[in-house]
C-alpha positions as CSV (number, residue, x, y, z in Angstrom):
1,X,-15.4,-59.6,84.5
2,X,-12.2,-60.1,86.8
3,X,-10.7,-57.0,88.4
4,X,-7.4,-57.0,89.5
5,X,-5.5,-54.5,91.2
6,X,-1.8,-54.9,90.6
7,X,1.4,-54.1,92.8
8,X,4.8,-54.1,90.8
9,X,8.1,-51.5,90.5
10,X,7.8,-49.2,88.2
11,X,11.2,-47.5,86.9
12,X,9.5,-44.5,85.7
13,X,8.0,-43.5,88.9
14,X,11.4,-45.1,90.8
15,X,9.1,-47.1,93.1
16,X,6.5,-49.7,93.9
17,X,2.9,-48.5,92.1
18,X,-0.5,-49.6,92.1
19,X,-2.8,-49.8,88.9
20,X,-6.4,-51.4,88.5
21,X,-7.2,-53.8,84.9
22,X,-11.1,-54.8,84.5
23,X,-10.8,-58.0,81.6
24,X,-13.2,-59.4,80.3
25,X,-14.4,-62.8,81.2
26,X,-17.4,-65.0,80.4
27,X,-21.0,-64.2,81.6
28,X,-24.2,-64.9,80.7
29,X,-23.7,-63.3,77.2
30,X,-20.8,-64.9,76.2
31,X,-20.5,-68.4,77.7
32,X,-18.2,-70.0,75.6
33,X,-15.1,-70.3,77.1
34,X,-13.4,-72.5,74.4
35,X,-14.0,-69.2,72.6
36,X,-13.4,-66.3,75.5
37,X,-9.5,-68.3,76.5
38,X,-8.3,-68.8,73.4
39,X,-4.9,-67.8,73.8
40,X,-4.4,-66.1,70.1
41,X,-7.4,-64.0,71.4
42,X,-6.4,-60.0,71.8
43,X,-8.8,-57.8,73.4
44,X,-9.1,-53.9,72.9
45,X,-8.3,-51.7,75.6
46,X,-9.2,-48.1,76.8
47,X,-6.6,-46.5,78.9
48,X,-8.5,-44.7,81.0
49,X,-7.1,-41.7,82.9
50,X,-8.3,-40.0,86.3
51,X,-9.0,-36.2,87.3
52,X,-7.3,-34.2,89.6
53,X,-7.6,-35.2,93.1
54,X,-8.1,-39.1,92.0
55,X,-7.1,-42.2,91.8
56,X,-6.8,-45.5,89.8
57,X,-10.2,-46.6,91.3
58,X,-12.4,-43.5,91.2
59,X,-14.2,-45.2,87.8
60,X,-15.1,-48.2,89.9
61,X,-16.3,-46.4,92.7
62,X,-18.2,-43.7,90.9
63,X,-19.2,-45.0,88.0
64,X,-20.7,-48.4,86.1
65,X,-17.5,-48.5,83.6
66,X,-16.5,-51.9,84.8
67,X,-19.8,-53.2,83.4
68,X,-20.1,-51.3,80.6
69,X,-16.3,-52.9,79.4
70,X,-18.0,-56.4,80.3
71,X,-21.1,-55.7,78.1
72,X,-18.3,-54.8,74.7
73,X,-15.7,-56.8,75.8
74,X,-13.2,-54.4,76.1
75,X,-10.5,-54.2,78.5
76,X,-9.7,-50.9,80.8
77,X,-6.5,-50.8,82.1
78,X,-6.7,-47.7,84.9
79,X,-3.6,-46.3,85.9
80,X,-2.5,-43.8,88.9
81,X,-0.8,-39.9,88.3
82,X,-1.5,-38.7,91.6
83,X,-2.4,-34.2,90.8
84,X,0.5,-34.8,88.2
85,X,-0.8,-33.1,85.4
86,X,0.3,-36.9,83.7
87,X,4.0,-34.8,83.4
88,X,7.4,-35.9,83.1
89,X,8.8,-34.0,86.5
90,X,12.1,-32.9,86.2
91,X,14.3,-35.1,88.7
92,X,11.4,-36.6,90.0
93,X,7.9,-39.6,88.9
94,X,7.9,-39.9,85.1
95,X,4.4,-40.4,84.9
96,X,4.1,-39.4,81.3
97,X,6.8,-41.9,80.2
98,X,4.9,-44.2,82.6
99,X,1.8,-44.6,81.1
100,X,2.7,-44.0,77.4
101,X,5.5,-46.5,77.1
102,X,6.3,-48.9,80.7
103,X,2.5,-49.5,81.8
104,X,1.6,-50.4,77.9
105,X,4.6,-52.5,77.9
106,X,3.7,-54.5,81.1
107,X,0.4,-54.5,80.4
108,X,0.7,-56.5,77.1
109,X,3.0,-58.9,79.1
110,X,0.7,-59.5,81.8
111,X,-2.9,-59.6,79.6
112,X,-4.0,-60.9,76.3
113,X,-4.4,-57.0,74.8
114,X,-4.1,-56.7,71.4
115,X,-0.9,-54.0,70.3
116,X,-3.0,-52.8,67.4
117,X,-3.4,-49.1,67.0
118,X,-6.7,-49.4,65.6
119,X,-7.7,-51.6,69.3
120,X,-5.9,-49.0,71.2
121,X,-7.8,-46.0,73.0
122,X,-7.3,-43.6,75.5
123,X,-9.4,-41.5,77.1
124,X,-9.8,-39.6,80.6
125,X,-11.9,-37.1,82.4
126,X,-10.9,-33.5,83.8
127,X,-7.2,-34.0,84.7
128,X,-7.1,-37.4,83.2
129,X,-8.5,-35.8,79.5
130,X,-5.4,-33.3,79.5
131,X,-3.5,-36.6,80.2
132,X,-5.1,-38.5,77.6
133,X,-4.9,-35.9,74.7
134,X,-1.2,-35.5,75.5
135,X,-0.7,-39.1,75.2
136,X,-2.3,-39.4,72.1
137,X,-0.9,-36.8,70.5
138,X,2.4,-37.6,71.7
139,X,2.2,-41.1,70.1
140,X,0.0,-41.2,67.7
141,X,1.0,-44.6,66.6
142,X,-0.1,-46.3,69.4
143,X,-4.0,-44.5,69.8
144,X,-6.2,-44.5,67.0
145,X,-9.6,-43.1,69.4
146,X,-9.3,-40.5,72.3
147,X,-12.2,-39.5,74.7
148,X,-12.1,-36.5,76.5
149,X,-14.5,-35.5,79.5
150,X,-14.9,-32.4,80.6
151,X,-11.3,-31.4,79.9
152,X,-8.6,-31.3,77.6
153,X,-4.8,-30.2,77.7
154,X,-4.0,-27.0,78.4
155,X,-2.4,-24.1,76.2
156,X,1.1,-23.7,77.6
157,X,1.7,-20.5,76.4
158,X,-0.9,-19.2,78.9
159,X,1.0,-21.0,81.7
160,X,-0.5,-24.2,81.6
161,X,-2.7,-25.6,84.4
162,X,-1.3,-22.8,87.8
163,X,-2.1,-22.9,90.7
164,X,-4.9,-25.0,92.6
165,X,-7.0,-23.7,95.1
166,X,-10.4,-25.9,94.6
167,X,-10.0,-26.9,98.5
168,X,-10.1,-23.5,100.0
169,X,-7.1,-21.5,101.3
170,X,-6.6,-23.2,104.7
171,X,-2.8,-23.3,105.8
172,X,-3.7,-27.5,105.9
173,X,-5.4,-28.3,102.6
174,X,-3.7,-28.5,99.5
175,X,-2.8,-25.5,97.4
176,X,0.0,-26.0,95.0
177,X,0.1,-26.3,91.2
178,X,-0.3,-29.1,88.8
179,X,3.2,-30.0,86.8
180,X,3.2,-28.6,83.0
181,X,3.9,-24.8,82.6
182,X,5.8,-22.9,79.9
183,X,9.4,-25.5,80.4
184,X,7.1,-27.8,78.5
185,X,7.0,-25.8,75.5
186,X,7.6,-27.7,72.3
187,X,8.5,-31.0,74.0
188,X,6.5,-34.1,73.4
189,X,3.9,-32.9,76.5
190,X,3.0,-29.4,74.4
191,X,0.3,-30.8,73.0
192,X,-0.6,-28.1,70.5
193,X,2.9,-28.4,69.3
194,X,2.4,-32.1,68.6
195,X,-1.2,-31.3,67.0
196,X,0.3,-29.3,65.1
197,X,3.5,-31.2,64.2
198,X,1.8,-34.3,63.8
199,X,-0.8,-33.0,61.4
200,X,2.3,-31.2,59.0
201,X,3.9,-34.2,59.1
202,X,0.8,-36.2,57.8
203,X,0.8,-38.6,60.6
204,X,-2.1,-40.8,61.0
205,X,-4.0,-39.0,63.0
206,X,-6.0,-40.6,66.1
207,X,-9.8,-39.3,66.1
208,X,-11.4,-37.7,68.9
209,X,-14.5,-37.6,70.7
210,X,-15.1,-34.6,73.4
211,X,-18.3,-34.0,75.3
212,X,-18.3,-31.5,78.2
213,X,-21.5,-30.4,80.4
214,X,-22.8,-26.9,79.9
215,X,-22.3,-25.8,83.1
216,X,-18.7,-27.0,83.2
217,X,-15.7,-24.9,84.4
218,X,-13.7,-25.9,81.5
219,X,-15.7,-25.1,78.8
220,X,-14.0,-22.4,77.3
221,X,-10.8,-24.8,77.3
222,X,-12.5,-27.2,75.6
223,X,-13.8,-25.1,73.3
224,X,-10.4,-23.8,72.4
225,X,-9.6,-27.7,71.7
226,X,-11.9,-27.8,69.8
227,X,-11.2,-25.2,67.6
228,X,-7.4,-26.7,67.1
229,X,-8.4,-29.8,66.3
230,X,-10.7,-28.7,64.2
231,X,-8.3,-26.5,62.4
232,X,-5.5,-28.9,61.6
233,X,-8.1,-31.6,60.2
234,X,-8.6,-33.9,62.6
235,X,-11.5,-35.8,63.0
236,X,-13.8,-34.7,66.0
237,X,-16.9,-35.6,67.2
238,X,-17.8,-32.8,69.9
239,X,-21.3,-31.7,71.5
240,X,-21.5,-29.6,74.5
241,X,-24.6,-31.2,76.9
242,X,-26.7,-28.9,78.5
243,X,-27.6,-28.7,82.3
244,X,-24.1,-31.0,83.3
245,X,-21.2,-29.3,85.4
246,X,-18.4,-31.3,86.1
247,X,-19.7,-34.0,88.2
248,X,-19.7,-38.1,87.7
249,X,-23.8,-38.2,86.7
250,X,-22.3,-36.9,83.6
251,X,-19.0,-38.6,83.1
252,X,-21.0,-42.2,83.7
253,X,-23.2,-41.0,80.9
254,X,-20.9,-40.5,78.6
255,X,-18.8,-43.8,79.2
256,X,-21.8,-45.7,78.4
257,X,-22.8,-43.9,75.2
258,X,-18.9,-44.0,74.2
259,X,-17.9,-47.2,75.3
260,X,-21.3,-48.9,73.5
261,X,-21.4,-46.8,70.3
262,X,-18.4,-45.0,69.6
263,X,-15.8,-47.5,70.1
């Protein structure tokens, strides 16, 4: 596989950002490269998003998904927010506009990735599966398959994410909130609006797939998400796995059954 970490201005985010790709390349499996260069070739791609407290390399570091993209030939293109929320700030980073419209734009510029909905999917854990279900939900066009891990987005009629206080209450550590409260209501980032609107408007729908550990703190949000779904007919394969929190023994589990059966 080639990994690339990539450097280049991003006017969304009004400055110079960093974002990893993983694309597949030829290994033992599939050695011929007449076959793996063709230029008319178009790969499929999972957008994967990262949690709270992350970054663009956290998958690398903590988990085999590199590998697993290798195995299936897929291509993961893994993209920074920072504790975001994946939001649009007013007067300040766009990182919702980022990733849903600039980064697939330069993306498809830079790499042979195909701009077919049905080869497009997104997905994301904790944070980065509130991210990724606002995305798809958002543009619904562009994802046909969404993964959520241990997380989903938030109701904002109940305030959204608030505050943050997972590192203690020290004066030095950080304590603030995560961007998407009740301004977001009924805009493109209210993503029980758009479920809603989307299915009433009989949009093709993208499918989802939502596991989260018994254990987790979030369960009861992703139940709620699941209930949503479930009630405006999309299509939802959901199991709750016992004995997992929200930890990266469970999230690198998950990637591999999703990434070799479900997409």
């Amino acid at each position: 596989m080639a990994v690339l970490h990539i450097n280049f201005m991003s006017a969304a985010l009004g400055r110079q950002v960093n974002f990893t790709a993983v694309i597949p390349s030829v290994d033992f499996d599939h050695l011929n490269i007449e076959e793996m260069y063709n230029p008319k070739r178009k790969l499929k791609v999972l957008w994967l998003l990262h949690g709270f407290s992350g970054d663009e390399n956290d998958y690398l570091t903590f988990t085999n998904a590199a590998r697993y993209a290798q195995d299936h030939q897929l291509a993961l293109i893994l993209p920074p927010a920072e504790n975001s929320g994946y939001t649009d700030i007013p007067k300040g980073a766009k990182y919702f506009s980022f990733i849903g419209e600039e980064l697939v734009a330069f993306c498809r510029y830079l790499f042979p990735l195909s701009d077919r909905r049905e080869d497009n999917f997104i997905g994301g854990l904790s944070m980065g599966a509130m991210g990724a279900m606002k995305l798809a939900l958002a543009y619904p066009h562009q994802y046909s398959k969404v993964v959520l891990m241990s997380g989903c987005a938030f109701d904002l009629a109940d305030g959204g994410m608030g505050n943050v206080d997972w590192f203690g209450d020290a004066p030095q550590v950080f304590g603030g909130s995560i961007p998407g409260g009740r301004e977001l209501i009924g805009t493109r980032e209210d993503a029980y609006a758009m479920l809603k609107e989307n299915a009433e408007k009989h949009c093709e729908l993208p499918c989802f797939y939502m596991r989260v550990g018994s254990k987790d703190f979030l369960l009861d949000k992703c139940r709620y998400a699941k209930a949503q779904l479930e009630t405006y007919g999309y299509e939802l394969d959901y199991a709750e796995i016992e004995g997992y929190g929200h930890e990266w023994r469970f999230w690198d589990l998950v990637l591999n059954e999703v990434i070799s059966t479900w997409l």
